[in-house]
C-alpha positions as a printed NumPy array, in Angstrom:
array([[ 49.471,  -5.508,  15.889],
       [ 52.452,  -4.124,  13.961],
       [ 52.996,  -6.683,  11.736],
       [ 49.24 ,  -6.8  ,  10.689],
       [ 49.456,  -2.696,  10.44 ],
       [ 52.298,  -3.449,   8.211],
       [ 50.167,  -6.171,   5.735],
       [ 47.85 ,  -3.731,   5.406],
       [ 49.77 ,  -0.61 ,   4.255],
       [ 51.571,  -3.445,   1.971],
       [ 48.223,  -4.17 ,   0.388],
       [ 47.39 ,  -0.48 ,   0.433],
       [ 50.375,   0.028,  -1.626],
       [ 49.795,  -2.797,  -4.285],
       [ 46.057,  -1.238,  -5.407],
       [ 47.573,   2.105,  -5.466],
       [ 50.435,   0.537,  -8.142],
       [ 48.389,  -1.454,  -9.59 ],
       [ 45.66 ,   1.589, -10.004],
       [ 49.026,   3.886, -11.365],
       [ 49.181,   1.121, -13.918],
       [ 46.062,   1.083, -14.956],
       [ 46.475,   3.155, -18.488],
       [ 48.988,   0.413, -19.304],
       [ 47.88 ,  -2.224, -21.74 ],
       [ 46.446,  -5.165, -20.618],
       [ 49.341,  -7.611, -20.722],
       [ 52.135,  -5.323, -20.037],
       [ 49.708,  -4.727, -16.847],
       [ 48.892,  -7.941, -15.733],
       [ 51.519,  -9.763, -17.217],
       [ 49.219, -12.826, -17.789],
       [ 50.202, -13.735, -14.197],
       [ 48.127, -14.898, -10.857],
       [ 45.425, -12.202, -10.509],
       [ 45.058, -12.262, -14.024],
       [ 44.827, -15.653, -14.638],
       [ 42.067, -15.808, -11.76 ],
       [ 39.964, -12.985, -12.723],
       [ 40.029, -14.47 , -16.354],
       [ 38.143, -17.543, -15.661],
       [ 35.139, -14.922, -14.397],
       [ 34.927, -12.658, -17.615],
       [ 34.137, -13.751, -21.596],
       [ 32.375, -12.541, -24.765],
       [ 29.402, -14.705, -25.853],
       [ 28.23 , -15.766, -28.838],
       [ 25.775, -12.623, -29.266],
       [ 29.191, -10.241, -28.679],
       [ 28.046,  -9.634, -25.201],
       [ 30.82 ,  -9.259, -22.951],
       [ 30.047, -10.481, -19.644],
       [ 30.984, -10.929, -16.081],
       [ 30.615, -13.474, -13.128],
       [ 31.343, -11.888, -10.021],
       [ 30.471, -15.191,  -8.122],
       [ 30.988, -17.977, -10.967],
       [ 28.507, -20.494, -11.256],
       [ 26.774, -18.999,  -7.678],
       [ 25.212, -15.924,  -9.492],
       [ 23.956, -14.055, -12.375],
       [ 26.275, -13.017, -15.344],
       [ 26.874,  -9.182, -15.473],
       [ 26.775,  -7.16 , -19.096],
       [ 29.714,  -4.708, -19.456],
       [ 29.3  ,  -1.648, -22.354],
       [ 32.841,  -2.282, -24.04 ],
       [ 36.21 ,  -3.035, -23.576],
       [ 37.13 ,  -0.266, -21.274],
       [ 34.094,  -0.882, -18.672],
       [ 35.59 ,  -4.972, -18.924],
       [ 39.336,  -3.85 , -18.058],
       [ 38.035,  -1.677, -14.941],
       [ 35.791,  -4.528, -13.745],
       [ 39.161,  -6.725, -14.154],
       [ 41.162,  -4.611, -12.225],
       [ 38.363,  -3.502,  -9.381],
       [ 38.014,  -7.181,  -9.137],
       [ 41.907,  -8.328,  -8.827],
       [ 41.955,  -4.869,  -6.402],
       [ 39.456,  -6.997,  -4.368],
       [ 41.214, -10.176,  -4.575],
       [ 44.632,  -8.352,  -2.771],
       [ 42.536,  -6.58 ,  -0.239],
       [ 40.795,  -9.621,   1.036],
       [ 43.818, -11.695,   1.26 ],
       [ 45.738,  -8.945,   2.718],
       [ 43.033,  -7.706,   5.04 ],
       [ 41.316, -10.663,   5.74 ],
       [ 45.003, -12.748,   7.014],
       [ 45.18 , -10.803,  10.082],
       [ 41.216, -11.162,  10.758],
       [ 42.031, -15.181,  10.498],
       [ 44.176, -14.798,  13.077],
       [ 41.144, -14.121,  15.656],
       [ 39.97 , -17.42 ,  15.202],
       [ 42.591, -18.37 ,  17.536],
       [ 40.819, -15.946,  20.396],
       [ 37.953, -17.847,  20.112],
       [ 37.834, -21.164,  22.247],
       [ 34.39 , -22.629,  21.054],
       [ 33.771, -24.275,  17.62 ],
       [ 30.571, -22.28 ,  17.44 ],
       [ 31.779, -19.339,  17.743],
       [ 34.474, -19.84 ,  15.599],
       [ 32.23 , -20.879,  13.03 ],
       [ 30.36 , -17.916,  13.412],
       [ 33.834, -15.561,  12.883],
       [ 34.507, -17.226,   9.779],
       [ 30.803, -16.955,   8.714],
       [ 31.049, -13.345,   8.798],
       [ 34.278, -12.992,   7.512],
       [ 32.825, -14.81 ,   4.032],
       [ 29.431, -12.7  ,   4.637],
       [ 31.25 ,  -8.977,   4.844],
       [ 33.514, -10.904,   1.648],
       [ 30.456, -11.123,  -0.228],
       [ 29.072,  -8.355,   0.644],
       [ 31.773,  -6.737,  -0.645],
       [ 31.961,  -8.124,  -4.122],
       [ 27.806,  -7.322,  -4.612],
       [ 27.853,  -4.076,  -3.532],
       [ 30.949,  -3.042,  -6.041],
       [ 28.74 ,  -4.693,  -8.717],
       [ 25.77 ,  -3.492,  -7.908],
       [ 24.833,  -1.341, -10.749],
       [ 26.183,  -3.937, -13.898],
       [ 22.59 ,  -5.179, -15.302],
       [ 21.914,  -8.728, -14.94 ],
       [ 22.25 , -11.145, -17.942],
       [ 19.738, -13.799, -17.152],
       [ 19.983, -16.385, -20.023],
       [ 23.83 , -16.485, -19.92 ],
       [ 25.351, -19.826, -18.025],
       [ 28.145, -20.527, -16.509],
       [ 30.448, -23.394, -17.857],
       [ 33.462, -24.262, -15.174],
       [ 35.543, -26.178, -18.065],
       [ 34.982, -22.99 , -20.296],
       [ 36.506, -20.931, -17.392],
       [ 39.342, -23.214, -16.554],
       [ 39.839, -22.699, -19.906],
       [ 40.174, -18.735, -19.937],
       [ 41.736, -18.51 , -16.722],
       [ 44.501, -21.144, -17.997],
       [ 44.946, -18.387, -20.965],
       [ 45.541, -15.837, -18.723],
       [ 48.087, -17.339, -16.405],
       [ 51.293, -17.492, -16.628],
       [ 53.197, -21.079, -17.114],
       [ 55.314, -19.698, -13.586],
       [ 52.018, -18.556, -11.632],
       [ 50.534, -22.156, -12.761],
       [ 53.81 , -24.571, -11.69 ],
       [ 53.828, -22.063,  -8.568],
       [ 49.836, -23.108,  -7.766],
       [ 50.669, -26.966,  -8.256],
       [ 53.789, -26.927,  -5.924],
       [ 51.868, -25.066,  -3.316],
       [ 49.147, -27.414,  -3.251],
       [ 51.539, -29.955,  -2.692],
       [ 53.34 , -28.346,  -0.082],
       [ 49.876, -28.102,   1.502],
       [ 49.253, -31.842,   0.988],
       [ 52.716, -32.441,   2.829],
       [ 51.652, -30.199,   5.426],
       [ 47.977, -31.75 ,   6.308],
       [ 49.687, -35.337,   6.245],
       [ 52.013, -34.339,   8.977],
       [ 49.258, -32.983,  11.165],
       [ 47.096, -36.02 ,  10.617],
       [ 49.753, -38.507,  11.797],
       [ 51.457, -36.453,  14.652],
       [ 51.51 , -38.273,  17.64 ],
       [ 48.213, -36.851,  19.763],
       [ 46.94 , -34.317,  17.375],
       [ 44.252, -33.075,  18.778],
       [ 41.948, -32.571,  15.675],
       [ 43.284, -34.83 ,  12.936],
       [ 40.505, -34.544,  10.459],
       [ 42.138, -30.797,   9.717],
       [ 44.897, -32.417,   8.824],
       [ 43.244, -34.716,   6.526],
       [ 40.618, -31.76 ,   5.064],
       [ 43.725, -29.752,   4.412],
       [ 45.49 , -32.618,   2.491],
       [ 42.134, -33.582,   0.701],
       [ 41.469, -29.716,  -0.294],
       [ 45.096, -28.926,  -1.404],
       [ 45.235, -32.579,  -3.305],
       [ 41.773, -31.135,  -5.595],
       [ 43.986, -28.072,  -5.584],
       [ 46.572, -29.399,  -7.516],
       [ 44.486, -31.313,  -9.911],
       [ 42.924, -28.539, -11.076],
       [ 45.975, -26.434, -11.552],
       [ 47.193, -29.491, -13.566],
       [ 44.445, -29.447, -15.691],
       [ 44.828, -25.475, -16.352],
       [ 48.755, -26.511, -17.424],
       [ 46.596, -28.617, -20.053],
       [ 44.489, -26.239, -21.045],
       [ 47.014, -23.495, -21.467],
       [ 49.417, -26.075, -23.385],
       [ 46.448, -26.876, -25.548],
       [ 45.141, -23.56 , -26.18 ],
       [ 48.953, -22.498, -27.329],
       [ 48.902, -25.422, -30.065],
       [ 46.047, -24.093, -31.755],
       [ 47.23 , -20.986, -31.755]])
């Protein structure tokens, strides 16, 4: 219980920097690092000059933002999110391990991602709907590549690996007793990887036409 008191006042602390920070520009801010680089794949300005926001990516409705400075507090709400579900949501994961049935646990997790959601919709609640704006994955590879850094990227593509390592080992231990997480984890982390290669592209291509 201590340690997961002491994740969360962590957490607490990194909104409250990052919300002291917030006057700063945007990429002595962000630094074009890992919460940057993910929230950029989510935000772009269309053809029309509309800038726009996908909370949920290609699972939902594109948002309008007025200008520039509603777009940088959207970013930042949105990273804010990011560290409070990882940093709040770790120590609900560890419940899963309370619960003996699959069902149930499948029901834990279920609400964890429901409450997640919830979350997101109800912080975006007001931003009016763009209906006839899509959303194109390769296009937001493509920003979020831009936004990373070339550390935060390598760092994504040798922890999928690690990852891959890791679900190997569990599915070939001697009497695992549920190998197929093993192999899930490995498959997962493997797509993982690929796709932070491809960003690496990206990035290295969008630098040469620069």
């Amino acid at each position: 219980m201590a340690g997961d008191k002491n994740l969360q006042l962590i957490v607490m602390d990194i909104i409250a920097r990052r919300r002291n920070n917030s006057s700063i520009s945007r990429n002595e801010d962000h630094g074009m690092g890992y919460l940057r680089g993910i929230s950029g794949g989510l935000f772009k300005t269309d053809g029309e000059g509309r800038r726009l926001f996908f909370p949920f990516g290609i699972f939902g409705k594109a948002r309008l933002l007025r200008d520039e400075a509603e777009e940088a507090y959207q970013r930042e709400a949105y990273e804010n999110w990011i560290v409070a579900g990882i940093g709040l949501g770790a120590p609900l994961m560890g419940g899963v391990a309370l619960i003996e049935s699959s069902a149930g646990r499948s029901a834990y997790l279920l609400c964890i991602v429901i409450a997640l959601y919830a979350s997101l919709l109800y912080r975006v609640r007001k931003l009016p709907k763009v209906y006839d704006a899509r959303y194109s994955i390769i296009e937001g590879w493509r920003n979020s590549a831009r936004d990373h850094s070339y550390a935060s990227l390598i760092f994504g593509v040798l922890t999928s690996l690690g990852l891959v390592a890791l679900g190997c080992w569990v599915f070939v231990m001697p009497n695992a007793e549920a190998p197929w997480i093993g192999a899930g984890c490995a498959i997962s982390a493997a797509l993982a990887a690929a796709l932070w290669c491809a960003k690496i592209w990206f990035k290295v291509h969008n630098s040469s036409q620069a």
